[in-house]
N, C-alpha and C positions, 0 to 999 in steps of 0.2 A: 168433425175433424178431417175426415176424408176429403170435404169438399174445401178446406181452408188448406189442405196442403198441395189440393190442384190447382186452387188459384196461387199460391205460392211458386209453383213449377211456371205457372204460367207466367207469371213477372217475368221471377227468373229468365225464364224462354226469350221475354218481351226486351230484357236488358241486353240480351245476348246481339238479336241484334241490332238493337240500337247501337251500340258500340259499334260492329262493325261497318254499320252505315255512314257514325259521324268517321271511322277510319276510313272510309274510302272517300269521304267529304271531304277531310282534313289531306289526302293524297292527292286529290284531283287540284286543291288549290293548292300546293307549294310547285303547281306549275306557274303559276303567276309570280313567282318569285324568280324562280330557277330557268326560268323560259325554255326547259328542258323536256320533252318529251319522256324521255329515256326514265327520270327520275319516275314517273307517276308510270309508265307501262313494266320495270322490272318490281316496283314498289307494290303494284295492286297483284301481281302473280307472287311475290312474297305472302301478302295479306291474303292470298288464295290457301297457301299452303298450310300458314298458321292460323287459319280459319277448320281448317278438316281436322290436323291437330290438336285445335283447341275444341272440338267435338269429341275428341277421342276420349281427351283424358281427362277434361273438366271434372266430370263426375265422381273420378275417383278419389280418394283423399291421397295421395301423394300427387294427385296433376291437376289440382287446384291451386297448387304453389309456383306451379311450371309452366300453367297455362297465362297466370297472370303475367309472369317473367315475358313470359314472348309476347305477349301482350302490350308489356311494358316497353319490351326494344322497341317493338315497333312504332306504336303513337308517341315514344321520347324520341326517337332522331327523325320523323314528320313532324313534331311541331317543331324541334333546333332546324329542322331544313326549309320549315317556311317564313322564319323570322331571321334565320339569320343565311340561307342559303349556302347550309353546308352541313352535313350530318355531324355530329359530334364525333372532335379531333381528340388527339392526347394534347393541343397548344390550348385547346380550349381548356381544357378541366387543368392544366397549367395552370391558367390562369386568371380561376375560378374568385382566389384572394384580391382580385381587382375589380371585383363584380362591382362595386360603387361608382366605376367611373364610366357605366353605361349610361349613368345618367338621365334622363330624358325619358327614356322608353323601360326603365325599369320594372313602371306599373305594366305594362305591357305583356313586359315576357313573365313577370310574375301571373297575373291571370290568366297566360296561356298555359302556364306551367301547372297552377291550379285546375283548371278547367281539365286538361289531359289525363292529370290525377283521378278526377272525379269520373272520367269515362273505361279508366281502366281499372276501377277498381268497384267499378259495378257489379254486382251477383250475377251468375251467368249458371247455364246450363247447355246441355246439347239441345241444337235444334233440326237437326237432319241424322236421319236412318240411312245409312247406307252402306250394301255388300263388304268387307272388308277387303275381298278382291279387287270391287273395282274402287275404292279408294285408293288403292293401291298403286292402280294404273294411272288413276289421276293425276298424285304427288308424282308420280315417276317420272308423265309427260309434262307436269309444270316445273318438275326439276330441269328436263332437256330442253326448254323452251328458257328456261332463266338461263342455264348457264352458255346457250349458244347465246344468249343477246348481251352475256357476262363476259362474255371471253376480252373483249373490247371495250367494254365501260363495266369491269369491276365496280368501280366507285359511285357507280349509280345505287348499289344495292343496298340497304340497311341492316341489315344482318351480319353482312358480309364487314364492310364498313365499320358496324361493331366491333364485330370480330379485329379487326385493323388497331382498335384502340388496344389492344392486350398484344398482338403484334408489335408493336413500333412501341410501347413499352419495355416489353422484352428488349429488342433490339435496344435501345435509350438505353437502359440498366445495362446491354454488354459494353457500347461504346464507353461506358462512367466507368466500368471496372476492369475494362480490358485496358491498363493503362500500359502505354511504351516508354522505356526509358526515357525521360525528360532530355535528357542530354543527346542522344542519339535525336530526338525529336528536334532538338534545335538544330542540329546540323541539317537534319533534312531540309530545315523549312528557311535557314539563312540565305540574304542575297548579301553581297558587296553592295548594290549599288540598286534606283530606282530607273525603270525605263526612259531614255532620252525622245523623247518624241514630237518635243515644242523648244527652238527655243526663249525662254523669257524675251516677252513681248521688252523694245526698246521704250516705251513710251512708262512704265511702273519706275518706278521708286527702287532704289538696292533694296530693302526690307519693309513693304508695303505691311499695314495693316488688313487685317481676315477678321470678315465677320461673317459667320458661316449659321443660317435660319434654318433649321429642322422642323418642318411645319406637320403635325398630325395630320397620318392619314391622307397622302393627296396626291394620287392617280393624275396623267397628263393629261387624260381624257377631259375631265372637271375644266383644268385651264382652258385649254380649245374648244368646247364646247362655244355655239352660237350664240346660247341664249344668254352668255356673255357673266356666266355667275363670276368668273374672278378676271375683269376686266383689266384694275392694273398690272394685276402681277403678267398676264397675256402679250401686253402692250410693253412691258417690263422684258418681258424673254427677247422681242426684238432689237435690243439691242444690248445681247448677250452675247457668249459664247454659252450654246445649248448644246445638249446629246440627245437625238433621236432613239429609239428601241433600247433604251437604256432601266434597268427594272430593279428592282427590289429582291435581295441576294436571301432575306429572312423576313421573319414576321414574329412577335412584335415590336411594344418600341424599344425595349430594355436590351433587346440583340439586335435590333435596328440601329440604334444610335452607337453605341460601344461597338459593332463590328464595322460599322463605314470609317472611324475614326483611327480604327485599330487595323482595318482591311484584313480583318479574320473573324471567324464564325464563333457566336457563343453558345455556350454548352446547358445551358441557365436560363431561363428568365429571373434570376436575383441579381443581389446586388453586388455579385463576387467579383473581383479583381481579373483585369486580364495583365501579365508582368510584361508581355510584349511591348516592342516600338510603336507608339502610335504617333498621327497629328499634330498634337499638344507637345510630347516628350521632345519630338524632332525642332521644333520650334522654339520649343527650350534651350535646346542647346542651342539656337543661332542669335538667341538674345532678348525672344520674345516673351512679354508676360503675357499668361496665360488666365482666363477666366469663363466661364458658361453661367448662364442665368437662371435658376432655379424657379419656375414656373408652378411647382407644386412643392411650396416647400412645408407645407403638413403631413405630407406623403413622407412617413419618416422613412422607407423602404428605398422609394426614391431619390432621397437626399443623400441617404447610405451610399446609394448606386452612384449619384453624380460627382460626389468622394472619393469613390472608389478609382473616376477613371483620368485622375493624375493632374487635373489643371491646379494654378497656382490660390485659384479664387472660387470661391462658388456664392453668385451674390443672389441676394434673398431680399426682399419688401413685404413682411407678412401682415404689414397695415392698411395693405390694398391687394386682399384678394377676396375678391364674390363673386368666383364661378361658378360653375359645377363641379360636385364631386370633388369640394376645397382646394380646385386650380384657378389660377389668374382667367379672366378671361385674356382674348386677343388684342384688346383695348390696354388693360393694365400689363399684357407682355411687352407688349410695343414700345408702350409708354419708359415702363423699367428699363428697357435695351437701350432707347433713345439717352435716359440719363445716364448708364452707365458708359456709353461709348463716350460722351461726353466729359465724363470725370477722368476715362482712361486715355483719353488725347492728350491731357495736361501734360501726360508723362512723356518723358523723351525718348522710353523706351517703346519698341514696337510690339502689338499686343496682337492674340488672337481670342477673338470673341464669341462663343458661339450660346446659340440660346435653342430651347423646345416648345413651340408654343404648343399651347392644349387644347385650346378654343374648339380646334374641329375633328375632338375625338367622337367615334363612333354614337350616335343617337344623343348626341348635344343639339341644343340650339343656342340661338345667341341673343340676348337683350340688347344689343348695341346697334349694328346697323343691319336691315333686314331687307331682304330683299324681292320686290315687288312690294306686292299687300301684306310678306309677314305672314303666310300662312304655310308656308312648307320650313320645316326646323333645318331637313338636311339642306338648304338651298340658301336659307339665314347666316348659317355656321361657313362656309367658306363665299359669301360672299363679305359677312362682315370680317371673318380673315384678312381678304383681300383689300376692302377700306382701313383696315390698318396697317397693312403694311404699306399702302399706300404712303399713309401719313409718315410712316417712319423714312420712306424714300425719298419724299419732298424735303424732310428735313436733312437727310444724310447729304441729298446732290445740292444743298445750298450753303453746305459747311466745306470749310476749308478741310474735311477728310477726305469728299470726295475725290480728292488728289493726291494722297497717297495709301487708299483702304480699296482693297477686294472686297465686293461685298459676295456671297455664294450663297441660291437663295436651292433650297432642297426638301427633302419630306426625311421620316424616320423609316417608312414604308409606301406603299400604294394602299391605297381607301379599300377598307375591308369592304367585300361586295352582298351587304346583305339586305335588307326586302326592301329599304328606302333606296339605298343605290342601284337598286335593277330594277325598280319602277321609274326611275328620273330617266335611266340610261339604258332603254330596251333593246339597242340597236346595237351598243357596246359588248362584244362577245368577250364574257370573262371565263377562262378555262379552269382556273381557281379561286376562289373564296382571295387568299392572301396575296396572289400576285398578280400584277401588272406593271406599264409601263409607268416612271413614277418621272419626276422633274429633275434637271441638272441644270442649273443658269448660273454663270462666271461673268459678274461686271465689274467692269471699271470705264473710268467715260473715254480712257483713251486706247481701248483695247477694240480692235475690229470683231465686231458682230460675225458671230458665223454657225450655221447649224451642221454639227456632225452625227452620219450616224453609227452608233456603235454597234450594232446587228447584235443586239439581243446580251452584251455586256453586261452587266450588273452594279449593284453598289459597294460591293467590295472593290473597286477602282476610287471611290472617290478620295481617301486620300494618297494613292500614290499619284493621280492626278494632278491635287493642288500641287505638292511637291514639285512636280515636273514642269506646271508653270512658272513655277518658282524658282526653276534650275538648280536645285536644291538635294543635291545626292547623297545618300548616306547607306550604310547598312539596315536592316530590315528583318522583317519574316512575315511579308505583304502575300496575303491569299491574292489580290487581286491585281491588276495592271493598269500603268495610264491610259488613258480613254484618248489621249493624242497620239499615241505609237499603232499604229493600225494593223500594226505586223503581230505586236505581245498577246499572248493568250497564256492561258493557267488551266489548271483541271477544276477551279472553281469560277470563275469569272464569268459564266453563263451556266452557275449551279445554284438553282434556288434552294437551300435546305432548313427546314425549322423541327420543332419534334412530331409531325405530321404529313409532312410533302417534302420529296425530294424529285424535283423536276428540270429540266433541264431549259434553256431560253436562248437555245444556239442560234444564229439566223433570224431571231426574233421571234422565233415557233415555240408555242406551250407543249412540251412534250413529257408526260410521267415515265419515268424512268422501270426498267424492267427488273427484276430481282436482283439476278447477277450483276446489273452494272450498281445496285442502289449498295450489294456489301461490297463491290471495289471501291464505290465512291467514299461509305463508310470504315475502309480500312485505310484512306489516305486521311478523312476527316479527323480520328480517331488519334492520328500521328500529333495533330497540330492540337488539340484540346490535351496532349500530356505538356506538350512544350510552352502551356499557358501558367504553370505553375514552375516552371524550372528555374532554377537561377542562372542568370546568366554574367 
């Protein structure tokens, strides 16, 4: 008996640390994600501290529950940090109910997810003796050592980081309930009139048709890139009007798409109403019919949401969809748009079109056009984007719309930057997981080509933008400003905020915002999400 409960201990002992060897194994490589140093040297003096910890109290029967817990924080945001290059956010577990449309890599993070399970939930025991004095001194000095390398990258830590997610929860749940008069809200946030800063090029039409592409996911990086993965849309921006340093205001696409259109921030990833002025409404009232293309329309969530945000039309083909995660591909989006602009020409009224394609969400690939041999998914997925819109371009500039349709070619966000996008793009410094610089191209064939840059501006401008080219002045309650008035700015307009990061992209600088400015920021945000329900 004796001798079968030594070799018991001795497992035990042997599991103990095997766990923390595969936890410093699994630390050392989400540097090859994160090309971050900082992550794998504040991570391994974490794994230091609850390594002596979990010697302490293993053994006892209440820190057998507590030891696994810490156990648990840590090998769960090392594997979310080396798969998806980001410790787990409150946007992620958001948006936990969309887990299907990972698509691709599902089996992946599933048997990572597994495997992590199975190392932290191995039998353990103590395997080191030591003073409780000087353990003492240890934890003390590995505390003073983390928190001097903490004071300046917080966000490296895991723990901490954790800690972040019950943080900006809190916060989330005051801004939902600390609501201000709706009415007093509206007043704050009313303008008379949109920034004057272009005016309507002479060469358009009095009331030009808009057809405005929200393409998933797609960082300016990806375009300009050499190795040439979206060649025409590249070759396409030259002879635009473009915006340099211009980024992505939120994350993901359900506050990506409703605030560029709305040029205010959502409070939601659902499919809830915003009652403000947007895009669409404005357009409305000048004569235009309005319609968006429903790219996932099984996603009844989705379909909800694109209902929800006021166009005349929401057109659907659910007899040609074989994507992933029951979206079109980029192929059959293309396709769809192409017929529909064509049906909505006949009319004599002028229309504004806009569509979402899906093709190049996060860990998709593509069956359609691939690029090189076909063997990298993330490199398939916008290149054969890019061979489809091609095709929808050749046929747009050979129609008689060409000559009186804007076409505005854009993203919902910048390309989440997770282990396939920081292995493609080593050299590209991303300071967040959800932001970067993202695309803005405005064509028409008689409109002069020109690159502006808007120093770190956001996509809360893109529609008082169109507008402005459009000379098109109305009342309002635009979070953001024309991208052609060089002089406008706003307290959000180089504010990136989602329910996880609030950072700021003034001058084109990734900068995280410090406490005291994040609840000024959140006592102006705060104002504008009561005025989303007001009647006005």
């Amino acid at each position: 008996m004796i001798s079968r409960l030594k070799d018991k201990a001795f497992r035990r002992g042997l599991f103990t640390i095997i766990k923390f060897i595969l936890a410093v194994v699994l630390t050392v490589m989400t540097y090859f994600t994160t090309r971050h140093l900082a992550y794998v040297t504040v991570g391994l003096a974490e794994l230091a501290l609850i390594f002596i910890i979990y010697n302490l109290i293993v053994e006892k029967k209440w820190g057998r529950i507590l030891a696994c817990i810490l156990f648990f924080i840590y090998v769960g945001q090392m594997t979310v940090l080396y798969f998806g290059n980001s410790y787990v956010t409150l946007t992620m577990l958001k948006n936990v109910k969309f887990l299907q449309d990972l698509g691709g890599r599902a089996v992946a993070y599933i048997l990572g997810t597994v495997l992590a399970l199975a190392i932290i939930f191995l039998p353990g025991k103590a395997v080191i003796k030591l003073n409780k004095r000087i353990i003492l001194y240890f934890v003390v000095a590995l505390l003073i050592v983390e928190v001097a390398v903490n004071i300046e990258y917080k966000r490296f830590s895991p723990v901490q980081s954790f800690a972040t997610i019950f943080v900006d929860q809190l916060r989330y749940q005051h801004v939902k309930r600390a609501a201000a008069d709706p009415q007093v809200a509206l007043a704050t946030f009313h303008k008379d009139s949109v920034e004057d800063g272009i005016n309507k090029p002479e060469s358009l039409p009095e009331k030009p048709n808009i057809i405005v592409i929200f393409t998933e996911g797609l960082s300016s990086n990806i375009i300009s890139d050499e190795r040439e993965i979206m060649p025409s849309v590249r070759e396409f921006e030259k002879s635009c009007i473009s915006f340099k340093n211009y980024y992505n205001h939120t994350f993901p696409t359900l506050r990506g798409v409703q605030g560029q259109l709305y040029s205010g921030y959502k409070l939601d990833d659902d499919k809830k109403a915003n009652n403000l002025i947007s895009l669409q409404s404005v357009l409305k009232d000048q004569g235009y019919r309005t319609a968006f293309v429903n790219t996932e329309p099984f996603n009844e969530e989705f379909t909800q949401y694109l209902n929800n945000l006021g166009f005349d039309e929401i057109v659907e083909d659910k007899d040609n969809v074989t994507g992933l995660a029951d979206g079109m591909t980029d192929g059959e989006a293309y396709r769809l748009l192409t017929q529909t602009v064509h049906e909505m020409e006949e009319s004599d009224e002028p229309f504004l079109l806009g569509i979402y394609t899906f093709g190049t969400h996060v860990s998709f690939n593509s069956k359609e056009y691939q690029y090189g041999d076909g063997a990298n998914g993330f490199l398939n997925k916008f290149y054969n984007c890019d061979q489809m819109f091609n095709y929808f371009l050749e046929e747009f500039k050979s129609s008689k719309l060409a000559d009186n349709t804007i076409l505005v070619f854009t993203t919902d966000h910048s390309t989440y930057a997770d282990q396939s996008y920081t292995d493609l793009f080593p050299d590209h410094k991303r300071e967040c997981t959800d932001l970067d610089e993202m695309p803005l191209f405005i064509y028409h064939k008689d409109i002069q080509p020109q690159e502006i840059d808007v120093e770190g501006r956001n996509s809360l401008c893109f529609t008082p933008t169109i507008l402005d080219l459009l000379d098109i002045n109305t009342e309002n309650y635009f979070l953001g400003t024309s991208l052609f008035d060089k002089n406008a700015s706003s307290s959000f307009d180089k504010m990136f905020y989602d329910a996880s990061y609030l950072i700021s992209t003034e001058d084109a600088q990734i900068r995280y915002l410090e406490e005291l400015e994040k609840e000024e920021f959140l006592s102006q945000v705060l104002a504008y999400f009561s005025a989303l329900e007001a009647e006005r």
